[in-house]
C-alpha positions in Angstrom: -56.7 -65.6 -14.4 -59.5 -63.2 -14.5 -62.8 -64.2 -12.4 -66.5 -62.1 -13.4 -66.0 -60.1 -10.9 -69.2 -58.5 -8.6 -70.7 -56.8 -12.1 -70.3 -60.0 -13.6 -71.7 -62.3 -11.0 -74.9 -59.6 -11.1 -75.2 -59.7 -14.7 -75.1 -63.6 -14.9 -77.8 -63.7 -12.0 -80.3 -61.3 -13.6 -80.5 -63.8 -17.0 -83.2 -65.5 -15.1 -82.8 -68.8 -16.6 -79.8 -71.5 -15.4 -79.7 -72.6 -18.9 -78.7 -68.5 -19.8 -76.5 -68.0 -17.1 -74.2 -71.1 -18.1 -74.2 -70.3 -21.8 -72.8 -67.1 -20.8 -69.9 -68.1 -19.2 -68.7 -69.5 -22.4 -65.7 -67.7 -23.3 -64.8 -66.9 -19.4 -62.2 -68.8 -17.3 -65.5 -71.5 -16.3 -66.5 -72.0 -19.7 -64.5 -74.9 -20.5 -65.3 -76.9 -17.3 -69.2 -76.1 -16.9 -71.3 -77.6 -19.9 -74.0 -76.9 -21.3 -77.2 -78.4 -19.5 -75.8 -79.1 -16.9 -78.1 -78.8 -13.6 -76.8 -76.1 -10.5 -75.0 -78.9 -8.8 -73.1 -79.9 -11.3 -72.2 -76.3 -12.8 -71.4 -75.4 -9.2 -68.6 -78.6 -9.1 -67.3 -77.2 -12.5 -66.8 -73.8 -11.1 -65.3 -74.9 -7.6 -62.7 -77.3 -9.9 -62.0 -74.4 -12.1 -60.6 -72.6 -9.1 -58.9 -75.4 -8.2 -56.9 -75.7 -11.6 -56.5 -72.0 -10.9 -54.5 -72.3 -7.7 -52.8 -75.9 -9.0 -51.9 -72.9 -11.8 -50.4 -70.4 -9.1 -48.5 -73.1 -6.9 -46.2 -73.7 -9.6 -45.1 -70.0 -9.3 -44.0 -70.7 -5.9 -40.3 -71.2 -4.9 -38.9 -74.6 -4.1 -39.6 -76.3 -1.0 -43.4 -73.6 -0.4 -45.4 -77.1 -1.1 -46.8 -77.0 2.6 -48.0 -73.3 1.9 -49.9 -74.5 -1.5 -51.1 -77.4 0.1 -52.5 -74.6 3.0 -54.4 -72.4 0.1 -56.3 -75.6 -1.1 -56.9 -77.1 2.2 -61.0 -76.5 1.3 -61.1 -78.6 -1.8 -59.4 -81.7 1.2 -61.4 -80.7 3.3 -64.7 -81.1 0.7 -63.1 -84.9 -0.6 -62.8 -85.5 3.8 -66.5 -84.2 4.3 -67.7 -86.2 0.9 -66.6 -89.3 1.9 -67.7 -89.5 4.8 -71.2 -88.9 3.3 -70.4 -91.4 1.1 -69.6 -94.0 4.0 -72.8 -92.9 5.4 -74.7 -94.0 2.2 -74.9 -90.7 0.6 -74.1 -90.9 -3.1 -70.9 -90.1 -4.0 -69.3 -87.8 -6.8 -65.7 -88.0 -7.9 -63.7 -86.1 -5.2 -61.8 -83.1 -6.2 -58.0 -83.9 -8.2 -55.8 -81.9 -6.2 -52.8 -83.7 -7.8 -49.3 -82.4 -5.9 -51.6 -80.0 -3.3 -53.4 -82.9 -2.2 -52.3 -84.5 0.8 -54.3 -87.6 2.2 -57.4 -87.0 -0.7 -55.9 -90.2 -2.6 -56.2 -92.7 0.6 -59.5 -90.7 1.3 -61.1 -91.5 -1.9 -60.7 -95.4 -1.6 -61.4 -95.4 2.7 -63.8 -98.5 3.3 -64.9 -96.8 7.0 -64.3 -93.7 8.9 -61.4 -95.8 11.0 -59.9 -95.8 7.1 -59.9 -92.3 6.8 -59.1 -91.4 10.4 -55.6 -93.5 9.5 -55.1 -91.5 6.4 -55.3 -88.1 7.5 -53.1 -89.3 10.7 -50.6 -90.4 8.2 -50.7 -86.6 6.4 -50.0 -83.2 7.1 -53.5 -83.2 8.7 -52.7 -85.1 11.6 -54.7 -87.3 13.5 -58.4 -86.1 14.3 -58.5 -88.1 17.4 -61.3 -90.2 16.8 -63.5 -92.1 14.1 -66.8 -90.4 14.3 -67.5 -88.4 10.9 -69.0 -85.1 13.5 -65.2 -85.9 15.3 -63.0 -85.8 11.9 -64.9 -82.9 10.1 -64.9 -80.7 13.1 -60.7 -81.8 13.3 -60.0 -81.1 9.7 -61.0 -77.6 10.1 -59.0 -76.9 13.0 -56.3 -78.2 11.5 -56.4 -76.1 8.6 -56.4 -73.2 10.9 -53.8 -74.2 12.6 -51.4 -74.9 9.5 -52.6 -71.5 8.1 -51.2 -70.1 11.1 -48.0 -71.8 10.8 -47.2 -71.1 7.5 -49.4 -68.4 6.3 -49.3 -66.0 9.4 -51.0 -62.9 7.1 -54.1 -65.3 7.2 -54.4 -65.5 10.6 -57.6 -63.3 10.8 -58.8 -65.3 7.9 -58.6 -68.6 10.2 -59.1 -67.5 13.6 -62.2 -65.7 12.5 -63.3 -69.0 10.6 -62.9 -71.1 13.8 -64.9 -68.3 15.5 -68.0 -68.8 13.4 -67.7 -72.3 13.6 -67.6 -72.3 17.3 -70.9 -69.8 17.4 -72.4 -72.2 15.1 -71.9 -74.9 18.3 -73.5 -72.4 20.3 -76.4 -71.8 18.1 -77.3 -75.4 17.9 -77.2 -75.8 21.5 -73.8 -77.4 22.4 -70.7 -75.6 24.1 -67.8 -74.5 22.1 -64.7 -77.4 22.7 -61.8 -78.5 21.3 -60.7 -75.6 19.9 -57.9 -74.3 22.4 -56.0 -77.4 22.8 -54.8 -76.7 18.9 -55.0 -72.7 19.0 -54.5 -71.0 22.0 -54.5 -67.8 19.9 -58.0 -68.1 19.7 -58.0 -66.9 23.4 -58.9 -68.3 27.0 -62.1 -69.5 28.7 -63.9 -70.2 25.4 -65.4 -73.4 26.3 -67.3 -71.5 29.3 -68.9 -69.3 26.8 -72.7 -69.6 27.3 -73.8 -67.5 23.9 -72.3 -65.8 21.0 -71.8 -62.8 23.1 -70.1 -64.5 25.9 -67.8 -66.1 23.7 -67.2 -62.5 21.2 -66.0 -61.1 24.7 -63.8 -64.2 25.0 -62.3 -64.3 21.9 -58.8 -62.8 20.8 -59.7 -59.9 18.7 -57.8 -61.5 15.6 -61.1 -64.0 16.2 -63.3 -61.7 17.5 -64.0 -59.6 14.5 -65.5 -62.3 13.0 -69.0 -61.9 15.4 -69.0 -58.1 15.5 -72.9 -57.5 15.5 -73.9 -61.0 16.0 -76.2 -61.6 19.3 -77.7 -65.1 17.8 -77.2 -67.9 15.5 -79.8 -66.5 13.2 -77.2 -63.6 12.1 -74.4 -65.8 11.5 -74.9 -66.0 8.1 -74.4 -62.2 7.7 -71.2 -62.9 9.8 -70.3 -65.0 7.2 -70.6 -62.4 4.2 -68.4 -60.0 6.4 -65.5 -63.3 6.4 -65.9 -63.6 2.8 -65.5 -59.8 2.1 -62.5 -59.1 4.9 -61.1 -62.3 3.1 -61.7 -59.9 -0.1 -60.3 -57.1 1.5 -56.9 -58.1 2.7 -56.5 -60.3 -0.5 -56.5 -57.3 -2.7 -54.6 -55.4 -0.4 -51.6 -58.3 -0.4 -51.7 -58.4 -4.2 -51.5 -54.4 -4.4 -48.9 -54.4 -2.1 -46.9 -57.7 -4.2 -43.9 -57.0 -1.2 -43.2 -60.8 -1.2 -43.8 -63.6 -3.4 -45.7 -65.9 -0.9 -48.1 -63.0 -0.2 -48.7 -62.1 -3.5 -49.6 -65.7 -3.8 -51.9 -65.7 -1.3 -53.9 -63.3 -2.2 -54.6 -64.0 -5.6 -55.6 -67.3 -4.7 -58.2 -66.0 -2.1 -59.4 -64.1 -5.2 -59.6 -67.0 -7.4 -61.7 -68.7 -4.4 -63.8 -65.3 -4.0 -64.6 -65.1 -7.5 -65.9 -68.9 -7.6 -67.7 -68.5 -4.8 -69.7 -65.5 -5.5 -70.0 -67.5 -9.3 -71.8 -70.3 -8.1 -73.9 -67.9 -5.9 -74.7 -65.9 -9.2 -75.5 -69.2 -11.0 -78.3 -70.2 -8.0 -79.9 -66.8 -8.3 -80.3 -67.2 -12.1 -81.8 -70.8 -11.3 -84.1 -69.1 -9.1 -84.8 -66.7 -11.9 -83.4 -63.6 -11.0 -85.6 -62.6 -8.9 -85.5 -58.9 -7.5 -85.2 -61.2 -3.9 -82.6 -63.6 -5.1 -80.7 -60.8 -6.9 -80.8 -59.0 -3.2 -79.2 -61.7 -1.9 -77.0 -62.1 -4.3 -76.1 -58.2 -4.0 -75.1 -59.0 -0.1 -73.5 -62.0 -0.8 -71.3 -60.0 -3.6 
C-alpha cells in the first residue's frame, strides 16, 4: 500500500493542469478509483475512498474481536456520511456516502435518515452514542467528540492525536466568537476550566499538555490553520515512528493507516494546486501543507 509520498504530491502539483495531474496517477494506488476528466471534487472523493479501501484492506489484518479499534481508524469517513447528510437534509445536494462495509457503524441508517431526529436515533443506537440533541451544529460537533473519546478508549497511543484535534476545534469556537463547551463532560483529559477560556491563549494555558501542543504559537484564529499543518505532520510523525517500532500488532496498525490517510490527504491537496496550475504560490502552499 504505497501513497506518492511528499516528492510525489510536489511533482503531481507542478503539472499545472488537473487534467495532467490525474493522468499521472494512473498506475499509482488512486489510479483505479479517479478517472480520467473527472473535475477536483470528484477526483478528491476517488482519492478519500481509495484510502478507505486501504484501511477496509488493513482491518482484516487485525486479530479477532479488534472491530471497535478499526471502526476508531475510519471514524472520519462516519463522520463525513454524518456531516453529508445533514447537508443533504438541509437541501444541499447529496453524493453517495462513503461504503465503509464492516467499519461502518450507524452510516447505513444515516444514509436513508428522513430528518436530523432520524439520524440523532441512529447514531444513539451505534457505537457513537447519542449526540444529545437534533440540531445538525449539535450532532456534528457530538460526533467529533465522540471519536475522541473512543480513540481514547481503545487507541490510547492516539491520544495526542485526539485531544489535540478537540483542541483546535475548541479554538475554532473561540475564533468565531462563542465559548468553548461541551467538551469536558466527555473528556476530562482535555483539562479543567476550559469553558472560562476567553481566547486561544487562555484556553492553550488551560489545556492538558497532551491537548495543548496542538495551539503552540497560536495567539488568533487566523493561525489556526498553520496549527492544523503541525496536527497533520505530528500525526505523521508518531505514525512512522509506531510502524518503525512494529512492537504490537494494533500499533503497527495504527500507524499505517494514519499514513494511508496522510498520503490521501496531502494527494488531494497536490491535485488542487495542479488545478490552480501550479503556481509558484499554490505550490508554497502545498510545500507547507506537505
Amino acid at each position: 500500500m504505497h501513497g506518492l509520498g511528499r516528492a510525489g504530491a510536489l511533482e503531481l502539483a507542478a503539472r499545472g493542469a488537473l487534467d495532467d495531474a490525474v493522468a499521472a496517477l494512473a498506475g499509482t494506488v488512486y489510479g483505479e478509483a479517479v478517472r480520467p476528466g473527472s473535475d477536483l471534487a470528484e477526483a478528491q472523493r476517488a482519492i478519500a475512498r481509495t484510502a478507505l479501501w486501504q484501511l477496509r484492506v488493513l482491518a482484516g489484518w487485525l486479530p479477532p474481536g479488534a472491530a471497535m479499534r478499526a471502526r476508531v481508524l475510519a471514524g472520519w469517513f462516519e463522520i463525513a456520511n454524518v456531516d453529508e447528510r445533514l447537508a443533504e437534509l438541509e437541501g444541499m445536494a447529496s453524493r453517495d456516502p462513503f461504503d465503509l462495509g464492516a467499519l461502518g457503524s450507524a452510516s447505513r441508517r444515516i444514509a436513508t435518515a428522513g430528518s436530523t431526529a432520524d439520524v440523532r436515533e441512529a447514531l444513539t443506537a451505534s457505537e457513537w452514542g447519542d449526540p444529545g440533541g437534533d440540531e445538525p451544529g449539535v450532532i456534528a460537533r457530538a460526533v467529533r467528540l465522540a471519536w475522541a473519546r473512543r480513540a481514547l478508549d481503545t487507541l490510547p497511543a492516539t491520544a495526542p492525536w485526539a485531544l489535540g484535534a478537540v483542541a483546535l476545534l475548541l479554538a475554532r469556537d473561540l475564533a468565531e466568537g462563542s465559548r468553548p463547551q461541551g467538551a469536558l463532560a466527555r473528556l476530562p483529559e482535555l483539562g479543567s476550566g476550559i469553558a472560562d477560556a476567553g481566547d486561544i491563549a487562555g484556553l492553550a494555558q488551560r489545556l492538558s499538555p497532551r491537548a495543548a501542543w496542538a495551539l503552540t504559537g497560536v495567539e488568533a484564529g487566523s493561525a489556526l490553520w498553520i496549527a492544523e499543518l503541525g496536527w497533520w505532520r505530528r500525526v505523521e510523525h508518531d505514525a512512522r515512528a509506531m510502524l518503525a517500532r512494529g512492537s504490537d500488532g494494533t500499533s503497527a496498525l495504527t500507524g499505517a493507516a494514519a499514513l494511508v490517510l496522510v498520503d490521501a490527504r496531502r494527494v488531494s491537496a497536490a491535485l488542487a494546486a495542479a488545478a490552480r496550475g501550479g503556481s509558484p504560490a499554490a505550490l508554497e502552499v502545498l510545500d507547507a501543507v506537505a
